[in-house]
N, C-alpha and C positions, 0 to 999 in steps of 0.2 A: 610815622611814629616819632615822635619828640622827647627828648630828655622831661621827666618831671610830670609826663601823660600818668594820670592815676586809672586804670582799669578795673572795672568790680563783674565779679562772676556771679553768676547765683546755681545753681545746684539743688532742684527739686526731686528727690528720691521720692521711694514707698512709705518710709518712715522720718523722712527730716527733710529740713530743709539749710544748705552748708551755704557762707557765703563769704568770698576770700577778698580781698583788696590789694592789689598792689598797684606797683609803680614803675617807671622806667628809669633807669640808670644811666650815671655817663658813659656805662659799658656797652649800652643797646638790650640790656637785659632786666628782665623784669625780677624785681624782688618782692616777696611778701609780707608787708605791712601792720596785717591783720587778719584774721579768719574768727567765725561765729557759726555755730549753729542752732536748729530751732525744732523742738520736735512739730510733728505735721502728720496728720492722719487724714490728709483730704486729696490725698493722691495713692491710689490702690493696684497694684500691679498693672504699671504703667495707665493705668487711666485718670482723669483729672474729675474724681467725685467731687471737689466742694472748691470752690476759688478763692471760696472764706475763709475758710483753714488756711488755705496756701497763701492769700494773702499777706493775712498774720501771722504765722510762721518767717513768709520772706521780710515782714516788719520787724519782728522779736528781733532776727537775724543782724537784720542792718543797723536796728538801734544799736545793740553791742557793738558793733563795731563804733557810730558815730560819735559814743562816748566816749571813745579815745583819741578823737580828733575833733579839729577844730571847724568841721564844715557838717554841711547835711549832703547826704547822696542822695542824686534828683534822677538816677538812672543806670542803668547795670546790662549786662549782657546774661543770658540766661539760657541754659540748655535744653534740648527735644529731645524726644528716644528715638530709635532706628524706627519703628513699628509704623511711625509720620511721619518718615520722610522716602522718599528717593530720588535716585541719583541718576541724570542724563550725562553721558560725556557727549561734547561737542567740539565744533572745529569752525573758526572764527576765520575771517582775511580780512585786513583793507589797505589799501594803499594811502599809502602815508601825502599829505597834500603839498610839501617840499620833496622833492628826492636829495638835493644837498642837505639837508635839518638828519638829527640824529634823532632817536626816539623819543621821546617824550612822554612823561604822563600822562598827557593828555590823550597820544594814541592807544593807552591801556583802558583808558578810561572810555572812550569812542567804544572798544570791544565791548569791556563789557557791559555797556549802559544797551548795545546794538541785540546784546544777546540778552539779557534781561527783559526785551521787549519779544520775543521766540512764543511763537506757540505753546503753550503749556496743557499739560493734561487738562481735564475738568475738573474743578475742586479743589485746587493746588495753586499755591503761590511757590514765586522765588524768593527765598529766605538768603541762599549763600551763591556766588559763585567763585569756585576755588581753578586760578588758571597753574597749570600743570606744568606747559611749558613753554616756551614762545619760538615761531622759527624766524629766523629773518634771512634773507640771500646765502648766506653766507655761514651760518651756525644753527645752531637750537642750543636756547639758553632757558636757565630761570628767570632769568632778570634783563630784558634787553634795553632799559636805558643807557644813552650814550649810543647806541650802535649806528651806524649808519647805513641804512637801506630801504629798498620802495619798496618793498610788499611786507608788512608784519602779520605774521599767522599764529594764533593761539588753540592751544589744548587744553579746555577749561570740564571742570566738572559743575554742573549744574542741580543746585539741591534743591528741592523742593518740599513743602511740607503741606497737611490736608489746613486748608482754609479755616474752618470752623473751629480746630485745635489751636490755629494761630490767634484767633480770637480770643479763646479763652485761658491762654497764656497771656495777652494782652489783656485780660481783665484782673485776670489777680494781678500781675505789676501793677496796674491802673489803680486798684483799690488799697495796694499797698503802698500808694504815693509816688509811684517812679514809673519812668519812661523806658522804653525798651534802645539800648544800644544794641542788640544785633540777638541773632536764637540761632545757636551754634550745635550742632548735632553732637551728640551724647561722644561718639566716635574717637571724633574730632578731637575733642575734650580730653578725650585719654590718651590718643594715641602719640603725641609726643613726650608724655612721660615713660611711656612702657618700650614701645618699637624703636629699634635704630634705623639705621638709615638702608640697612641690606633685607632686613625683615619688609619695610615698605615698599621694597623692587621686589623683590622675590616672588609676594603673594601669601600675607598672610593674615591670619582669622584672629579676630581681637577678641576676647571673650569677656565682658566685664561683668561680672554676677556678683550682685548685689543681694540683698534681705529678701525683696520680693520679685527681682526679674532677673533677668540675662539679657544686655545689651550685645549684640553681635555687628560685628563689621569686618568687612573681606578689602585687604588693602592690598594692590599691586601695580608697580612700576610707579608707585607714588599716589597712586590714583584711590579713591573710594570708590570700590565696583557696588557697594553691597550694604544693606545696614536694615536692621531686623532686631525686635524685643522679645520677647517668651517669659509667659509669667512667671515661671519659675526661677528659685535662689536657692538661699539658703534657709530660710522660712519653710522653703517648705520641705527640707530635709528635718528641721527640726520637728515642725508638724506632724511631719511621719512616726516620729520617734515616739511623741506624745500619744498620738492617738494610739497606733499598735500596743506598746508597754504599758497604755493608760496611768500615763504619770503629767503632772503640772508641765504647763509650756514651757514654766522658770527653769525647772529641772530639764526639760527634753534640751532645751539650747545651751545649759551647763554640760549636760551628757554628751554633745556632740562635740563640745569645744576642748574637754577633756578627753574624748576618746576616740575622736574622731579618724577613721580610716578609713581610705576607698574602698579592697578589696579583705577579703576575709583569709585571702591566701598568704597574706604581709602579716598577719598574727604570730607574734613570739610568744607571747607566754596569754592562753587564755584565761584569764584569771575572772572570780565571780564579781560581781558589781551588784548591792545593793539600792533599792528603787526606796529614796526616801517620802512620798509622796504617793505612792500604790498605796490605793484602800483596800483593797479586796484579801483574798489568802494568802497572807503572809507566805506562806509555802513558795509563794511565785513571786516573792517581792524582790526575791535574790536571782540575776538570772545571770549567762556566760558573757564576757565580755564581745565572744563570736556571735551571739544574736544579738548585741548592740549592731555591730559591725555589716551585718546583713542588712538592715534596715538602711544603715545610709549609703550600703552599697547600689542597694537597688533602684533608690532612688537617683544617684549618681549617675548610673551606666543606663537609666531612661533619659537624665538629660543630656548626654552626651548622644542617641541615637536620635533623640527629638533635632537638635540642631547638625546632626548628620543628616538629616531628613531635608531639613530646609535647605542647607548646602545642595544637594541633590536637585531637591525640587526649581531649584535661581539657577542648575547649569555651572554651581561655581567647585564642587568638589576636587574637578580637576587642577582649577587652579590654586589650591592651598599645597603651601610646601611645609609651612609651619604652625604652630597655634600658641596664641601666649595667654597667659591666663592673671586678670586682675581682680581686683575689688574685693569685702569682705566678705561677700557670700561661701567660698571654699576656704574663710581663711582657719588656718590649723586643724584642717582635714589631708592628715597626708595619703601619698602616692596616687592623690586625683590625677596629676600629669601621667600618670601610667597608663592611668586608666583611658582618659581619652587617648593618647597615643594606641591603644588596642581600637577602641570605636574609629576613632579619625585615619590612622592610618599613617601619621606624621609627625613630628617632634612636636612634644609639648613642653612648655617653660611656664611656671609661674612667676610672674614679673616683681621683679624690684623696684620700685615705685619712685622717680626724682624727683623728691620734694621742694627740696631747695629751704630749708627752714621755714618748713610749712608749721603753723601755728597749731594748728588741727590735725590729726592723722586723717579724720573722716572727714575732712574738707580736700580730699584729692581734686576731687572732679572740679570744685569750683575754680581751684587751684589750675587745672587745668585749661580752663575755657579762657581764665586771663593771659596762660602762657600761650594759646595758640590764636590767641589775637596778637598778640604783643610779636610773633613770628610772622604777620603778613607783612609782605614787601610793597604789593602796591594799593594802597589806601592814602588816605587825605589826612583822615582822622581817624583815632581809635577811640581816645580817651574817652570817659563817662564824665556824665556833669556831675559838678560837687557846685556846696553852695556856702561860701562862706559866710561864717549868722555868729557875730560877737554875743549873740544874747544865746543861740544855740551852747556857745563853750558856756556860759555861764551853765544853764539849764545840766549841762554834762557833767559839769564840776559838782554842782548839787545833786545830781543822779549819785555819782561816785562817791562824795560822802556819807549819803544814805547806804549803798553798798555797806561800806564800810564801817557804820555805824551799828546794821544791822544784819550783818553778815548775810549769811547762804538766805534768812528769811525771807529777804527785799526779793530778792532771783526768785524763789516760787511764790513769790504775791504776784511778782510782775506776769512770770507766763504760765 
């Protein structure tokens, strides 16, 4: 990692597509430059329906941004859901070919290029590997450059993702003009915004629920044991709302965002709530604030037992001591952390999100995928290509005065 390295995230949901930029600092830390997003209807609880859409969504996306800089982005890092990937932990040796020489990058590099070539399931490539921790004679460290010893041993976790998805994430970049710097699991991507550093040893369940899924990830002693998608969000709480009450979809995700509670038993004052939108007998168009409250409870306390289920089913139940809970899917739905703490059995937190003067609020995730590159220690390179085009700033400057000639119009001609 270098002073001045520019990193671009991209960030394919159910409904958008986010894409952040930043930079490195003479602090070692990455700042954000820029963020844009794109609606996208070509990715559908977690599956990748159209690469056209997502393309062009990851296009809209980057133009905004490149209008405000003086280059074109020729390449980006970009994320995968838990649902295609999994995770081998392994355990590497080699003897170092000086014994006097102190470690080297190069001896990291030997590992992990040694383990890279490892038998892999069928149907799976290596996308990531993340070394956990290295031992050498004498200690275990994170970082053993400088040290000096003949045997280096690493604790690496191994990601893998199904082949045919990598493709076709590699075809929408590809038709969106850009090359792939690296496909970072969803996980990954959140988890050093939300977890500290006692939640990552301990054992604990990252829940990220978004519009249309729920990204899951079980993190312990540092390690990714675990990483799993499930259709479900917050879509389809408000779905529920709509179909049951038979009111507009516009109204059921206004209803939920205004009234939203887990449980029916957290009700202070049940007061009546009129259904603007219900055609039928008015008689019924007026109904108790507590059959709002039911409806999203119920669907609530199924997704909380659905991913109790899978915990269960992976052998990983035991190992959760905590659960933290991101993304916009639950957000201003209160005492959800109740609730799951009743289903799971263990502290739940709804997280506070470090932004770090993120431009976008719904640009977390891409945000994130540039902060957990910008955190590897041993790599060559990180940065993404840019491409500087004197005629590109011109084309940008005329873009931007159209903007602003023709206000908000220009933005829904263009997408």
């Amino acid at each position: 990692m270098a002073i001045g390295d520019i990193i671009v995230g991209i960030d394919v949901s159910t409904s958008k597509v986010c894409c952040s930029l930043g930079q490195i600092n003479k602090f070692n830390q990455v700042e954000v430059l820029d963020s844009a997003s794109s609606e996208c209807d070509g990715f559908n609880k977690g599956n990748y329906d159209s690469t056209d859409a997502i393309s062009r969504a990851i296009r809209f996306a980057i133009s905004d941004i490149e209008e405000n800089h003086d280059y074109t982005i020729k390449s980006a890092y970009i994320n995968i859901l838990g649902k295609y990937v999994e995770v081998y932990n392994t355990k590497y040796s080699i003897e170092l070919e000086d014994k006097f020489e102190c470690v080297k990058q190069k001896d990291i590099d030997k590992i992990i290029s040694s383990v890279a070539l490892a038998e892999l399931p069928e149907g799976f490539q290596v996308i990531d590997i993340v070394p956990n921790v290295f031992i050498t004679d004498t200690k275990v460290v994170t970082d053993p450059i400088g040290i000096y010893t003949k045997t280096l041993s690493a604790d690496l976790d191994v990601i893998v993702a199904e082949k045919n998805i990598i493709k076709t994430i590699s075809l929408a970049m590809r038709k969106a003009g850009l090359d792939i710097d690296g496909i970072i699991v969803n996980g990954l991507a959140v988890k050093d915004l939300v977890l500290d550093v006692e939640e990552e040893q301990a054992g604990t369940l990252l829940l990220d629920v978004g519009q249309g899924l729920t990204d899951i990830s079980v993190f312990k002693n540092g390690n990714l044991l675990h990483t799993d998608s499930l259709p479900i969000g917050g879509d389809t709480i408000a779905n529920d709302i709509a179909i049951v009450l038979d009111i507009s979809s516009e109204e059921a995700h206004k209803l939920k965002k205004q009234y939203g509670l887990a449980d029916p038993r957290y009700i202070e004052h049940d007061y009546n709530i009129k259904l603007a939108t219900y055609t039928g007998d008015q008689d019924r168009a007026i109904i108790r604030c507590s059959e709002l409250v039911e409806i999203i409870s119920a669907r609530i306390y199924e997704m909380f037992e659905i991913i109790k289920k899978t915990l269960i089913e992976n052998d990983l139940l035991s190992e959760i001591k905590s659960c933290v809970i991101t993304g916009s899917g639950f957000n201003l739905i209160n005492k959800v952390d109740k609730v799951g703490e009743e289903i799971l059995g263990v502290e739940v937190r709804i997280a506070n999100v470090k932004t770090n003067n993120l431009y976008k609020p719904e640009c977390v995730t891409s945000y994130g995928i540039i902060k957990h590159i910008s955190n590897i220690k041993h790599t060559k390179n990180i940065g993404s290509k840019l491409e500087v085009d004197n005629d590109q700033s011109i084309l940008n400057s005329t873009v931007k005065s159209l903007k602003k000639a023709f206000g908000g119009a220009f933005n829904k001609k263009k997408k």
